[in-house]
Structure formats: C-alpha cells, structure tokens
C-alpha positions in Angstrom: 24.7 7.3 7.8 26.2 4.6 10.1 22.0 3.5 10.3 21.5 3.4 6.9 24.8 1.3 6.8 23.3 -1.2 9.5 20.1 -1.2 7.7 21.2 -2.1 4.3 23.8 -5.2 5.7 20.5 -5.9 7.3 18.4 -6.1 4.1 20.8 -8.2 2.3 20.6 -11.2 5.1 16.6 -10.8 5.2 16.9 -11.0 1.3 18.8 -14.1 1.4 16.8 -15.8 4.0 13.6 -14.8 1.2 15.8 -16.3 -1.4 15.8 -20.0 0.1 11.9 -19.2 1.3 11.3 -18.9 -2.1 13.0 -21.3 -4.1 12.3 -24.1 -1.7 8.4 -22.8 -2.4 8.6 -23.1 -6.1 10.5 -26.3 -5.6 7.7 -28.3 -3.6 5.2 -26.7 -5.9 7.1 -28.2 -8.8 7.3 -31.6 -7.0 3.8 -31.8 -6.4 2.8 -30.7 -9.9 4.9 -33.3 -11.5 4.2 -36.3 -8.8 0.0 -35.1 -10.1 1.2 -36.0 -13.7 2.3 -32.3 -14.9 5.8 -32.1 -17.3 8.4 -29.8 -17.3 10.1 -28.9 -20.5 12.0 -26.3 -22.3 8.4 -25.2 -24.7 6.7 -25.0 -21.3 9.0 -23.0 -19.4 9.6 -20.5 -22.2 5.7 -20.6 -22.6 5.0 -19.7 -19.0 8.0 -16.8 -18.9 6.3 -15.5 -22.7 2.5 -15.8 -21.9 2.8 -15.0 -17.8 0.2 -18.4 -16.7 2.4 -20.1 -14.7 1.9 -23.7 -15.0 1.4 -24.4 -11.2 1.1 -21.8 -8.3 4.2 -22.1 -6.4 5.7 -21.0 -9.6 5.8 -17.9 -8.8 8.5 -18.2 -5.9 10.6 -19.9 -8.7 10.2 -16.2 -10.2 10.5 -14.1 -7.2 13.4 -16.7 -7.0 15.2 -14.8 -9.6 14.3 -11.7 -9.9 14.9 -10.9 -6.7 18.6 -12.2 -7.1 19.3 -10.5 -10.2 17.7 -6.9 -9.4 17.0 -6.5 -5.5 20.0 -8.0 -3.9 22.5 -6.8 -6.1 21.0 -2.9 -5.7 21.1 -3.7 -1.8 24.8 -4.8 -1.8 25.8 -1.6 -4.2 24.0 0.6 -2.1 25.1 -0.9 1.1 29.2 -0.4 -0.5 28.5 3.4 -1.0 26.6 4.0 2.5 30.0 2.6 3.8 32.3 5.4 2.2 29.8 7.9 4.5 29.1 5.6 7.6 32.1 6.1 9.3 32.0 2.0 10.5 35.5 0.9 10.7 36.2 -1.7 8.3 32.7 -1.1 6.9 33.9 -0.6 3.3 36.2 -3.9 3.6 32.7 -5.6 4.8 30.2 -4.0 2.7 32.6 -5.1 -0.4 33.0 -9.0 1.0 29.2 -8.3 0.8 29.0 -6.9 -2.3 31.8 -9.6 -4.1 29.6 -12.5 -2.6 26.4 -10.9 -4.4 28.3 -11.0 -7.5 29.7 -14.4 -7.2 26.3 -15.9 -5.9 24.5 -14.2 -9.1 27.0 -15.8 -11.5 26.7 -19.0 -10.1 23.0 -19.0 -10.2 23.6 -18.5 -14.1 26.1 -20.5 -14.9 24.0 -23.7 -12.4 21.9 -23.8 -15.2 24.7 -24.4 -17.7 26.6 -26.9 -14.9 24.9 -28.2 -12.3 27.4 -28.5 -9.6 27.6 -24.7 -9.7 24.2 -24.8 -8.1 25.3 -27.0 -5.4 28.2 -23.9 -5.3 25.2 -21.3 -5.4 24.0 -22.8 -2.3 26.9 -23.2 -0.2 28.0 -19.5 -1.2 24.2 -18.5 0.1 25.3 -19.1 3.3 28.3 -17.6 2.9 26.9 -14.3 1.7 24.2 -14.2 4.6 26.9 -15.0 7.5 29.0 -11.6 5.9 25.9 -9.7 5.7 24.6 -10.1 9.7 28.6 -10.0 10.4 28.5 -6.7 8.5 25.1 -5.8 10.8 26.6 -6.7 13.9 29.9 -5.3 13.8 28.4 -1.7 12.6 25.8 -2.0 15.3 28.0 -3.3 18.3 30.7 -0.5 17.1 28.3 2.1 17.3 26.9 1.4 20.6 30.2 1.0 22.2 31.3 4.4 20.1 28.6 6.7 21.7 29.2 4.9 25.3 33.0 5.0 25.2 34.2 8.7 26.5 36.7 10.0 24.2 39.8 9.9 27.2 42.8 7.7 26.2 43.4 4.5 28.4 46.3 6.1 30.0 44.7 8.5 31.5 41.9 6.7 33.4 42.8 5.8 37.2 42.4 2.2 37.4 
C-alpha cells in the first residue's frame, strides 16, 4: 500500500506540472489568435463550451486546463488521503491531507479568480505550493521505506559501536 501511497503523491505533482503545461498552451494560443484579429467575449466563450468548435486550437489546453483541476486532481488527492490510512508511511495521513487541503484551496481559487482577479495571482502561487507538498509527500514515503526495509529491527542500544 505504501507504493500505491508513493504513486498517488506522485500523480498529483505530475498533474500540477500538466496544469501550468496546459494553461500556458491555451494562453499563447489565445495571444496569437487575438494579436491575428480574433475577439474574446462572453457569446463566444459560452458558444465554444455549448457547440464544442473551439475558436482557436490551443483552446483546448484552456479546457484540459479545467477539467483536469476540477475532476482528476481532486480524485488523485482523495485517493492519495485514503491510501494513507493503509500505507503505513509515518506522517503520511498529516501529508496526504496538506495535499488534499491545497487541492481544495487551489480549486476554489481557480473559481473564485474569475470573480476576483488577484485570486488568480493566489491560484498560482498556491500551485507551487501544492506541487512542493505533493513531491515532499513522494519523497518522504519513498526515502522512509527504503531506509524501513534496510534498517534491522535491533534498538540503538544494543548495537556495539
């Protein structure tokens, strides 16, 4: 279980590394479409989302963008809490839930950035938060387990020194 612990902290920092990957994508896409002339505006957006044509091709990491924060991530960090109850990892449910509150906090600041734009600058600055707990999280569970398998189980007073 400890592996599927490791795996899942894992997951959520190659997630959020694929977050900025793709919102920087739809981001220069959206640059270039409206340096060529192209117009962003409520009708268009809620057209695109209705009808599924995005109006230029890096839209689609604008998408991925989103869903991927609102369904995959979230699932990762939920799963990656109850792995911890089985894993064994010491600390790794006081990790696993750092994890999991940063997933939360970066989801509702990616929805309330729309409403208040300084959240977003927020959003980004708790991105790199949530990825430095998740390989934290990674690392601890795998250095822990290594030295757990190659530590014998005889207390430090009783080894000659």
């Amino acid at each position: 279980m400890r592996t599927v612990y490791r795996v899942l902290a894992g997951l959520v920092a190659v997630e959020v590394m694929l977050q900025a990957a793709f919102v920087v994508y739809g981001d220069a896409g959206l640059g270039i479409y409206v340096e060529e002339g192209g117009v962003i505006d409520k009708a268009g957006m809620e057209a695109a989302f209705e009808s599924g044509e995005a109006p230029f091709p890096e839209f689609i990491g604008l998408m991925l963008h989103g869903m991927n924060g609102m369904m995959v991530i979230p699932i990762i960090a939920l799963l990656l809490l109850i792995s911890s109850f089985f894993s064994k990892v010491p600390g790794g449910s006081k990790w696993a839930g750092i994890v999991l509150g940063l997933v939360v906090l970066q989801v509702t600041l990616g929805i309330l950035g729309h409403s208040f734009p300084i959240l977003g600058a927020l959003h980004g600055i708790n991105a790199l938060l949530l990825f430095s707990a998740a390989v934290w999280t990674f690392y601890r569970s795998r250095r822990l387990s290594g030295e757990a398998s190659a530590t014998p189980d005889v207390p430090l007073d009783r080894v000659a020194v």
